[in-house]
Each structure stands twice: as structure tokens, then as C-alpha cells.
C-alpha positions in Angstrom: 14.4 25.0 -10.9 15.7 21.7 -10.9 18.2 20.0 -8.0 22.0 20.0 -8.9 22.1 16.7 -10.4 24.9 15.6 -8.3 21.8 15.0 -5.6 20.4 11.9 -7.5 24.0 10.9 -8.6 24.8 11.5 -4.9 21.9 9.0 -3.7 21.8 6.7 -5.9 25.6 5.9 -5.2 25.0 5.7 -1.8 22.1 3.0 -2.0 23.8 0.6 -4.1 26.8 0.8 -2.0 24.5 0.1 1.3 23.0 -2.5 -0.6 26.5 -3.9 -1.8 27.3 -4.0 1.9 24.1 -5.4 2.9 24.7 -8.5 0.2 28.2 -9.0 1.6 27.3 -9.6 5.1 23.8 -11.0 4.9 23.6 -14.5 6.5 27.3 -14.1 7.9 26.4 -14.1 12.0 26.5 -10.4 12.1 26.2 -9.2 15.8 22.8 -7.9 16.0 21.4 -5.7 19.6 18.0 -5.0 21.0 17.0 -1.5 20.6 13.7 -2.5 22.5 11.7 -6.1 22.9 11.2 -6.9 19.2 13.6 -3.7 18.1 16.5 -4.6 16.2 19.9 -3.4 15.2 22.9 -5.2 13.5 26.1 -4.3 12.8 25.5 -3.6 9.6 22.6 -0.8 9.6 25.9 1.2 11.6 28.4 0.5 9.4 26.1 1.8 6.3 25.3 4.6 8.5 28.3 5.8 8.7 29.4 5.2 5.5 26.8 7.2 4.1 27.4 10.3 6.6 31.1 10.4 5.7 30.2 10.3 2.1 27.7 13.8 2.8 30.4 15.3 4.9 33.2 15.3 2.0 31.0 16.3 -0.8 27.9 18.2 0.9 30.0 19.9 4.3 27.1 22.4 5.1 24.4 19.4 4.1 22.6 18.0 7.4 21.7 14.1 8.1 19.1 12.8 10.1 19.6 8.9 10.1 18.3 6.3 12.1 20.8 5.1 14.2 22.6 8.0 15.0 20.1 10.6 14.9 20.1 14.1 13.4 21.3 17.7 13.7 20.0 20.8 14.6 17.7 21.5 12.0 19.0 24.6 10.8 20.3 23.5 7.1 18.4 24.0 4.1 19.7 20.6 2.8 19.3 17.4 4.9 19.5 14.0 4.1 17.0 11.2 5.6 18.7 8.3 5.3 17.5 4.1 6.3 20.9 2.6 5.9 18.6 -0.7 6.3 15.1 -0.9 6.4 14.1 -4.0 7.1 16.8 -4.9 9.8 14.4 -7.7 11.7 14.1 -9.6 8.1 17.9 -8.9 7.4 18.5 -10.7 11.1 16.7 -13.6 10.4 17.9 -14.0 7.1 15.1 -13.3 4.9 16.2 -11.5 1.8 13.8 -8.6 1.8 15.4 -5.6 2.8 16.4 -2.4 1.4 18.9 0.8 1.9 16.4 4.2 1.6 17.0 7.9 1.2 15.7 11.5 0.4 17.2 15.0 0.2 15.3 17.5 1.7 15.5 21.0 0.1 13.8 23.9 2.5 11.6 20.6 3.9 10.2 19.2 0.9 11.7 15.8 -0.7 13.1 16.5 -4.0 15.2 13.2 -4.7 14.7 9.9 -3.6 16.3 6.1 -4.0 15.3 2.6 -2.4 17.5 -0.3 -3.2 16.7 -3.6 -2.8 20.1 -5.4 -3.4 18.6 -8.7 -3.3 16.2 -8.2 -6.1 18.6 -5.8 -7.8 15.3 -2.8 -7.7 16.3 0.9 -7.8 13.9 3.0 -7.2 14.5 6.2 -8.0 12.3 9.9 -7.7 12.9 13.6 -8.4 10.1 16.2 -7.3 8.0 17.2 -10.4 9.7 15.0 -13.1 8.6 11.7 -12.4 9.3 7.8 -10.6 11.4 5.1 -11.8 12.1 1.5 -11.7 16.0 0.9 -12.9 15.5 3.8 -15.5 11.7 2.4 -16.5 9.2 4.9 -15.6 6.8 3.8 -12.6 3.1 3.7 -12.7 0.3 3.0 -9.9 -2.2 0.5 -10.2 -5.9 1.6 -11.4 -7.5 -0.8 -8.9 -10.6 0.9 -8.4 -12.5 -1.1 -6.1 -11.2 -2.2 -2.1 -12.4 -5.9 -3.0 -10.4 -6.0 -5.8 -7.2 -4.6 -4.3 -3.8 -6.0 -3.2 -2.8 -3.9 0.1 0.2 -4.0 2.6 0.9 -2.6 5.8 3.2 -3.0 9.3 2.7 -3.1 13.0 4.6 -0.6 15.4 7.4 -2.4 17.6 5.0 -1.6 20.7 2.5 -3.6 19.4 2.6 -6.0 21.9 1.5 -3.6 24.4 -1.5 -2.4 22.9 -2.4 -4.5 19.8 -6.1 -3.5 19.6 -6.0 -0.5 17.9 -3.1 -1.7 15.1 -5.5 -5.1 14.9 -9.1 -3.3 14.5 -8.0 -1.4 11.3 -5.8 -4.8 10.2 -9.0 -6.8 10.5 -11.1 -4.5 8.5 -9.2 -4.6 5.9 -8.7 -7.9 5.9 -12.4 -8.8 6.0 -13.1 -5.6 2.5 -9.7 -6.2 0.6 -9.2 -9.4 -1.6 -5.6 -9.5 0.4 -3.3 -7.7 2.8 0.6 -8.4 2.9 3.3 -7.9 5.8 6.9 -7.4 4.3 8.7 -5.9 6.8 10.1 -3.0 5.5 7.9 0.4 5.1 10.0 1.4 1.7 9.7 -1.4 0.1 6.3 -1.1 0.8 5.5 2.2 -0.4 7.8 1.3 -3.7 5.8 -1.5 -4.4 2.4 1.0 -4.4 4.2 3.1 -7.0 4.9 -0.2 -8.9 1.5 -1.1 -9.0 2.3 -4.5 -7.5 0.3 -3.1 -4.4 -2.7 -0.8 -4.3 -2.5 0.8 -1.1 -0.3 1.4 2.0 -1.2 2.1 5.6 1.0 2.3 9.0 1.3 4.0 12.0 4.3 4.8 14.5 7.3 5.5 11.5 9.9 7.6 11.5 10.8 10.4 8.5 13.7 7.6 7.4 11.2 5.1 7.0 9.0 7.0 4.7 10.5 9.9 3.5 12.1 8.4 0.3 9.2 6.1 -0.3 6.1 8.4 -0.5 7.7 10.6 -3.2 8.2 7.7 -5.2 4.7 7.2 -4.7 3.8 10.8 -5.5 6.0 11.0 -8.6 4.1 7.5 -9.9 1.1 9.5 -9.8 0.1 8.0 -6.4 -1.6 9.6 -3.7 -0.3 10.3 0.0 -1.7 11.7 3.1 -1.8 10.8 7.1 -4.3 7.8 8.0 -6.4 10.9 9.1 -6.5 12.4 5.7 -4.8 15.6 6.3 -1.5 16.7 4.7 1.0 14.2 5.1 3.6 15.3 7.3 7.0 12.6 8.2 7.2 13.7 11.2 3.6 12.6 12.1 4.4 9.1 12.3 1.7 7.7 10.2 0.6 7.3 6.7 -1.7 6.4 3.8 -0.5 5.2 0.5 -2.5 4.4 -2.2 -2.8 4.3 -6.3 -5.4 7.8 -5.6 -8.8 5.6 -6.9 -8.9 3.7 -3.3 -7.8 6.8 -1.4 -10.8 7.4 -0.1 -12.3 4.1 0.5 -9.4 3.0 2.5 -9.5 6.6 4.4 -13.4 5.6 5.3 -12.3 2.3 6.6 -9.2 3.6 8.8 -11.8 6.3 10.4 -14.4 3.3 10.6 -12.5 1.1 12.9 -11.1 3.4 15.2 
């Protein structure tokens, strides 16, 4: 059975509002606090927040949010939202326009809707569970990059990396030494949408949170990539670490991951 389609209506509005309040406040000297060392937070990834959580409270009251600012709640509700109101915050501080708004709707734990918006590139990405991935209504397809020398791959660093940067930096440099390239963008969605585009072929990173991923690897799934943890087992959010890729490399970039650690 499919999900009430106010769902999709539901997060697609609430993406290109974040990003409409993104736009209107990017470069403006918002105030922006230290959550840790390199750990970021502006004004603006609260103000979405909570934005977004007064929008579910009106039209889903029983619905639950876990978002990443102000957190979650108990757990108990068959729908809840996972919700970035700005993934990408350190680039949004220093005024690099590559940043997005991301969210899913859980249904008994499993994603069944999802939208990224990347205001500044005008990019909707949009999923539903079982029916397929879309790029402002255009159908999304993976890459069929078959070979690790010939890929295009992307990744992101945890913010403790300064304290222990060898293990992040062993499986960085493998890649980097197999894959014809390896890009940092700063944002984990964006990331994962651009594997479903086919602009990248793979995705790897360890140390996320459910909001930074949850929306993003069903867009990947529904393009008809492949998703599990850097381990290879069953993906679970919660985990904190993932693997992305067009299916072909899966298992090549699995074999490097287990290689360098």
C-alpha cells in the first residue's frame, strides 16, 4: 500500500521552504555557535528546525521528529520524521553555496518518502519506497561505472577527526591511490544524491547521524543504487556509517574499506 500522498506533498514543502530560508539569510552575518571544535551551528539550521516541527505538529499531531538540533522523542510513534534543516552548516558559515535542507518519513522504521533541496542549485531530490528516485520530476539513475579506476567517488571526515585522523586517513588514502578521483563537499546528502545522479559512483563515511543520511540513501536505493554499512552488513542509520555506491563497485570499494583498516 502506498503512503498518503500528503507525505511527499508534506516534505517536499518543507524543503523548499528550508531552502527559501536558507537563500534569504546566506552571507547575511548570521550568528553562528560552536557545538564542538570544528562543530557548527547558525541561526539558521534553528530557525528551519523549528519551522519544520511546527509544520508536523499542525498537520501530523501524533507524528514524531527526530531533528538535529533539537533532538527526538520517545520513539514510540509509528510515523517519525528525520529531518537536516541544514546539512552542510560549516559550508553555509563560510559562505560557500553548497548546502542543502534533508528529510525522510519513517513508517514502522523503514524510509518511505524522502526530499533533499539544494536551494542554490535549485535540485529537488525526491524518493518514495518501491516507486522510484527523482531529480525535479526526471527520473534518477546511478552511474554503470564498473571499474574503481574509472570511478568518481566522494566522502567526509567525522568532526573528531582531529583527534584520531588515522583511521578516517588510511581508508581516504586508498582510495585516493585505486579511484581516478575522490571529492569532499561537505554535506553527506548532497552526497548520497549526487550517487543516485550518477554524477558520483560511490559514497563512504563514518560517524553520521540518521538526519544526515536517512533521506539520502533511499534516494540512492530508489535510483537503483546499492547501500549497506562500510562493514557490508545491513545498513542501519543508527549505526553511524555507510557505503554508497551505483551496486557494480559495491564490492570493490567494500574490499578496499576492509583492506585498510
Amino acid at each position: 500500500m502506498s503512503p498518503d500522498p500528503r507525505f511527499l506533498a508534506t516534505a517536499v514543502e518543507a524543503v523548499v521552504r528550508a531552502g527559501e530560508i536558507h537563500l534569504s539569510r546566506f552571507r547575511s552575518g548570521v550568528r553562528i555557535d560552536k557545538k564542538g571544535a570544528i562543530d557548527l551551528v547558525t541561526e539558521v539550521d534553528l530557525e528551519v528546525e523549528r519551522m519544520f516541527r511546527a509544520m508536523v505538529a499542525e498537520r501530523f499531531p501524533d507524528h514524531e521528529v527526530l531533528a538535529e538540533e533539537l533532538g527526538g522523542g520517545p520513539g514510540t510513534a509509528r510515523h517519525r520524521w528525520v529531518f537536516d534543516p541544514l546539512d552542510g552548516t560549516t559550508n553555509y558559515a563560510h559562505g560557500l553555496p553548497l548546502f542543502c535542507a534533508s528529510l525522510a518519513l519513517e513508517i514502522d522504521g523503514e524510509a518511505e518518502v524522502a526530499a533533499v533541496y539544494d536551494v542554490t542549485r535549485r535540485e529537488l531530490f525526491t524518493a518514495e519506497r518501491g516507486v522510484g528516485a527523482w531529480l525535479n520530476g526526471e527520473p534518477l539513475k546511478v552511474s554503470t561505472t564498473a571499474a574503481i579506476l574509472e570511478s568518481l567517488l566522494v566522502t567526509g571526515f567525522p568532526y573528531d577527526v582531529h583527534d584520531n585522523p588515522e583511521p578516517y586517513l588510511r581508508v581516504f588514502g586508498a582510495f585516493i591511490c585505486r579511484a581516478r578521483a575522490v571529492r569532499r563537499l561537505g554535506s553527506a546528502a548532497i552526497d548520497l544524491c549526487y550517487v543516485a545522479a550518477g554524477r558520483m559512483d560511490g559514497f563512504w563515511e563514518a560517524q553520521l547521524h540518521p538526519w544526515d543520511t536517512r533521506a539520502g540513501a533511499l534516494i540512492v536505493q530508489e535510483a537503483g543504487g546499492r547501500v549497506t554499512g562500510m562493514d557490508g552488513l545491513p545498513w542501519n542509520p543508527a549505526n553511524g556509517h555507510i557505503l554508497a555506491s551505483n551496486g557494480a563497485l559495491h564490492e570493490a570499494m567494500l574490499a578496499i574499506v576492509r583492506q585498510s583498516r
